[in-house]
C-alpha positions in Angstrom: 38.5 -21.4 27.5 37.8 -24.9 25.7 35.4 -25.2 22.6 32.2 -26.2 24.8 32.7 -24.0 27.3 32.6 -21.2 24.2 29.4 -22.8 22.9 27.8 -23.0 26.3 28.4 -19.2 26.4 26.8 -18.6 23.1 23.8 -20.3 23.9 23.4 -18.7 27.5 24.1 -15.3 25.9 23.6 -15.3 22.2 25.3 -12.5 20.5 22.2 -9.9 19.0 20.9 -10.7 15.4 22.8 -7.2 14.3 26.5 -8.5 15.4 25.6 -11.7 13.8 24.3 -10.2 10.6 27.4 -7.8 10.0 30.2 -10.7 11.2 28.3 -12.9 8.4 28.9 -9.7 5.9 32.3 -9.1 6.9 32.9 -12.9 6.1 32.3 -12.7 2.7 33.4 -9.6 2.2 30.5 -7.5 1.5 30.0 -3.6 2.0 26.5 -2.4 3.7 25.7 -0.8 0.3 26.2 -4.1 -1.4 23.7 -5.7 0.5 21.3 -2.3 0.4 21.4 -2.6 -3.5 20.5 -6.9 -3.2 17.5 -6.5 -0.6 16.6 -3.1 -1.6 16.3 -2.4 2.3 17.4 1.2 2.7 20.8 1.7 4.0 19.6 3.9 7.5 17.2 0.5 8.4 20.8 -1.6 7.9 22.7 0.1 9.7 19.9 0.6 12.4 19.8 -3.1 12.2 23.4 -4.0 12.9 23.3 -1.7 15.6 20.5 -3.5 17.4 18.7 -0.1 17.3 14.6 -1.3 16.4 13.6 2.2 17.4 14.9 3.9 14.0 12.7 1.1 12.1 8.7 2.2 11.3 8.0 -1.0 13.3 8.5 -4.1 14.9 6.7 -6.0 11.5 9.0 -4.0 9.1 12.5 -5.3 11.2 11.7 -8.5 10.8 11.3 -8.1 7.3 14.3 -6.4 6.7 15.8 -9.0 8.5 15.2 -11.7 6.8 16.2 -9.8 3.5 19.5 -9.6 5.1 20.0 -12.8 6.4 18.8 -14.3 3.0 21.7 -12.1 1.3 24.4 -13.1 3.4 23.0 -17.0 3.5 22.2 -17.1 7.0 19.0 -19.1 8.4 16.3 -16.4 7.8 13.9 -18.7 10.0 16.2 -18.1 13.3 17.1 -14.8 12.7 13.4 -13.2 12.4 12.6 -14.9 15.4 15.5 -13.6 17.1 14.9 -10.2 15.9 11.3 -9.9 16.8 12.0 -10.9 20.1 15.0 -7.7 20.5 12.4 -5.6 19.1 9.7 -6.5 20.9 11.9 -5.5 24.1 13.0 -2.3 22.3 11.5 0.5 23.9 9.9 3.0 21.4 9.3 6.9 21.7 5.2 7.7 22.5 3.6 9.9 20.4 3.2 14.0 21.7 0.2 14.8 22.1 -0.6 18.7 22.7 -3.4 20.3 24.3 -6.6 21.5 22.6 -6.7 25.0 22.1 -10.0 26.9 23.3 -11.2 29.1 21.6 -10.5 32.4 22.4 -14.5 33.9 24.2 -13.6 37.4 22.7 -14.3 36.0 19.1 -18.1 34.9 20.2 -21.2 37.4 18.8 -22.6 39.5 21.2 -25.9 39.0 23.1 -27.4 42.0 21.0 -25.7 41.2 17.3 -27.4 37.6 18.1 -31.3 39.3 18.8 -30.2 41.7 15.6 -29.7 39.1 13.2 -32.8 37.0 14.4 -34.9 40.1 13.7 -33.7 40.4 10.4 -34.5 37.3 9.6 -37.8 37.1 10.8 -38.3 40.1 8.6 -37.4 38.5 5.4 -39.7 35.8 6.2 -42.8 37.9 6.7 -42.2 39.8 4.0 -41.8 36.7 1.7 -44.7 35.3 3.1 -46.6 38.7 2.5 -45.5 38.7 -1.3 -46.5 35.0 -2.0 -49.9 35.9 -1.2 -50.4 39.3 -2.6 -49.2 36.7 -5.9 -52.0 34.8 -5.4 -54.5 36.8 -4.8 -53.8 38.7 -8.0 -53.7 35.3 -10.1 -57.4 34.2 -9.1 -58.4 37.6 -10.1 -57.7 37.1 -14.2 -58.0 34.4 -16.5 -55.2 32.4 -16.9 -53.9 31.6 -20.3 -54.1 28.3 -21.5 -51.8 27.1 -23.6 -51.7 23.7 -25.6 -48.9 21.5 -24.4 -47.9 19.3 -27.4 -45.7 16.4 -26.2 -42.5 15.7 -27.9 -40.6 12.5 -28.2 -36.9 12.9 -27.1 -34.5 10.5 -28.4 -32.8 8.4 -25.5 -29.2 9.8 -25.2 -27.2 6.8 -25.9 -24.2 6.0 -23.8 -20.6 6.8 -25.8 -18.3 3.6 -24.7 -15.6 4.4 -23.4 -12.4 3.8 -25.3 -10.6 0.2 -25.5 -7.6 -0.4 -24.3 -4.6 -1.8 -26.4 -3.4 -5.2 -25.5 0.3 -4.3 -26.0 2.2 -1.3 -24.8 4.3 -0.6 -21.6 2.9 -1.4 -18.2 4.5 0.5 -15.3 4.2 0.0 -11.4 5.0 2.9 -9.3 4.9 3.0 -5.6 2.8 5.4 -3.8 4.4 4.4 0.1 7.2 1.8 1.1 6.2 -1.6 -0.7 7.9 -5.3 -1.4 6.9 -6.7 -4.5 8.3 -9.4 -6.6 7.9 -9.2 -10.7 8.5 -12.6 -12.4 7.7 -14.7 -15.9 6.1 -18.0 -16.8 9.6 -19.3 -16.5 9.5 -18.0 -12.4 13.0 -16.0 -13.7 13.1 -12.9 -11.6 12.1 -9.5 -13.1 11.9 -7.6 -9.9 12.5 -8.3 -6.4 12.9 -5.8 -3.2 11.2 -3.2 -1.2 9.9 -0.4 -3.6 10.1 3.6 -2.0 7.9 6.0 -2.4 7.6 7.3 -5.9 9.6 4.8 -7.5 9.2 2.9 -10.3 9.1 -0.3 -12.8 8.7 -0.6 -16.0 7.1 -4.5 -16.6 9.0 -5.8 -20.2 6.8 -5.6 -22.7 8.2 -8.7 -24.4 8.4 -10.8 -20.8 6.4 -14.4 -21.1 3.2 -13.7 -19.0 4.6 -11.4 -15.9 2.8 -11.6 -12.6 3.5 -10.2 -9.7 3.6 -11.3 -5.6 3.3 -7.8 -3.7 1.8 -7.5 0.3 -0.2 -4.1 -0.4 -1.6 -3.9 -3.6 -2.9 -0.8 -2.9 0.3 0.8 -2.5 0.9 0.0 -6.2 0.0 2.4 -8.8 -0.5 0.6 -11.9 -0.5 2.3 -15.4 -0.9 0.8 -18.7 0.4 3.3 -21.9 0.5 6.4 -19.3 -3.9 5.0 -18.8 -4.3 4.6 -15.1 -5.8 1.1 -13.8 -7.5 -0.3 -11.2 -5.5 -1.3 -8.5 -4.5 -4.6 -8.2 -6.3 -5.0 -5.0 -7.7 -3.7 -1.6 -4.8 -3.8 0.5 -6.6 -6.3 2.6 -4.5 -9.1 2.3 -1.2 -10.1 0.2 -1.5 -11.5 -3.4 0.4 -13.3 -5.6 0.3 -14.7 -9.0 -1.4 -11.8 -10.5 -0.6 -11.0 -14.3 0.9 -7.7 -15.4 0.8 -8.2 -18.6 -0.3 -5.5 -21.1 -2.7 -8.2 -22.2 -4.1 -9.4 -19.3 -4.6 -6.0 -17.7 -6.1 -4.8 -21.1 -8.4 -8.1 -21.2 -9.5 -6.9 -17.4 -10.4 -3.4 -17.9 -12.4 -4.2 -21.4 -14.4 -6.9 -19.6 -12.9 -9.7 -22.0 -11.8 -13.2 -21.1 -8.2 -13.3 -20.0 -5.9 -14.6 -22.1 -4.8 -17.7 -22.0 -1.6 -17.9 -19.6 1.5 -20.8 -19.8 1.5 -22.1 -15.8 4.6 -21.3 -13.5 7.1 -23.0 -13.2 7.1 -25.7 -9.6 10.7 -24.9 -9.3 12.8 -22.9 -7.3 9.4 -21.3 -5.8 10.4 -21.6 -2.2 11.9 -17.9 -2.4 8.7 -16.1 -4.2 6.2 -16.4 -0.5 5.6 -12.2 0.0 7.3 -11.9 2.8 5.3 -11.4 6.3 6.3 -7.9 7.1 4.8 -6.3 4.1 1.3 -8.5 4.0 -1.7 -6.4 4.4 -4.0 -8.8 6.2 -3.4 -9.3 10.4 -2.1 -12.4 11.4 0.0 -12.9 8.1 3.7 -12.8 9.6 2.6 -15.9 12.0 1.4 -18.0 9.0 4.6 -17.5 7.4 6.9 -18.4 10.1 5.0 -21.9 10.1 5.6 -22.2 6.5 9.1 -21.3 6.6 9.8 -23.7 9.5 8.0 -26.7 7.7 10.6 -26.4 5.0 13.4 -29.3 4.3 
């Protein structure tokens, strides 16, 4: 078979975006836990990848993401291979939810007829009688004088609100994930602090001496946030991705007391083509389409 018979064969019938993943990884010689512990993808989602198997992944969104985490790591076109993989998972058919039968309840545990006309009588007692002793009440009030009694009026200081106690504008700030997250944790200088897909319960400790940190992470909400062991605000609704938030001990201090944010030295332009949150983690519909534009506009 010549050369351009092969590439006519590869275009009719591309090979799936898992066989062209792991022949890219076997190329340069990489294990499946090297690029687990570079993209922070778990190693069950890999391997479900390479295998062309989109059931075992939470969703088509989240294998597209993992995706192009992987093809990013091994320096493949990220572009062509999330649009190749939404496509297989799209056409990967995916288990339907059991749903079981409601469960009447059982007629034997129903009151009776007769407990029913019991318990109504009883309470149409207790009313009567209450009634009955309201009145005999009044009656013997109108009958004797009532005591009058001076009422002097007493001033009562306002109680004053205690403010609550400010937070210190140094200490250690700590992200921790409450469900599966991306996030990426970087300086003034856009050098790196943190980058990958955070699991449930784990953590990052921000560097206290890092130049102005901010943060890029799809689902703020899914980011505990904790300054000095002092629970904060979270960072945002959830709604929609955001990025170029500070997570600084200052600037989340600054925040919380209701004081101007510090002054913060702008990001570096460089190098920022790699910092976009990727699609499958953004909170806000629609965000995974916007991104593929923006990644295919790029030189």
């Amino acid at each position: 078979m010549t050369e351009a018979e092969r590439g006519d064969n590869a275009t009719l019938f591309p090979q799936p975006v898992g066989d062209r993943l792991r022949a890219a990884r076997e190329r340069q010689g990489m294990t499946l836990a090297e690029i687990g512990a570079r993209t922070r993808v778990p190693l069950r989602h890999l391997e479900a990848i390479e295998g062309s198997n989109y059931s075992l992944l939470p969703s088509p969104t989240y294998a597209v993401g993992f995706v192009r985490a992987y093809a990013r790591a091994v320096g493949e076109d990220e572009v062509v291979m999330a649009r190749d993989a939404r496509v297989e998972a799209l056409k990967t058919p995916r288990e339907k939810p059991q749903y079981q039968p409601y469960e009447i309840a059982d007629p034997t545990r129903v009151p009776s007829r007769g407990l029913v006309i019991a318990a109504a009588g009883l309470g149409l007692a207790i009313v009567v009688l209450a009634i009955l002793w309201f009145a005999t009440g009044l009656i013997r009030s109108e009958g004797s004088a009532p005591d009058v009694t001076p009422s002097v009026a007493v001033a009562v200081p306002a109680a004053q609100p205690s403010a609550a106690p400010a937070l210190s504008a140094t200490g250690q700030v700590t992200l921790t994930a409450t469900d599966e997250v991306w996030a990426r944790v970087y300086d003034a200088a856009n050098e790196t602090l943190y980058l990958g897909t955070m699991k449930p319960g784990e953590r990052f400790d921000v560097p206290p001496g890092a130049n102005n940190p901010m943060i890029n992470v799809g689902r703020p909400d899914k980011l505990q946030v904790t300054l000095n062991g002092s629970m904060l605000p979270p960072l945002g609704t959830g709604e929609r991705a955001i990025k170029d938030v500070p997570v600084g001990a200052a600037a989340l201090a600054a925040k919380v007391n209701g004081q101007p944010t510090p002054a913060a030295a702008p990001v570096a332009a460089t190098q920022r083509t790699d910092t976009a949150v990727p699609p499958a983690f953004a909170g806000a519909p629609g965000a995974d389409a916007s991104a593929d534009r923006r990644d295919a506009a790029r030189p």
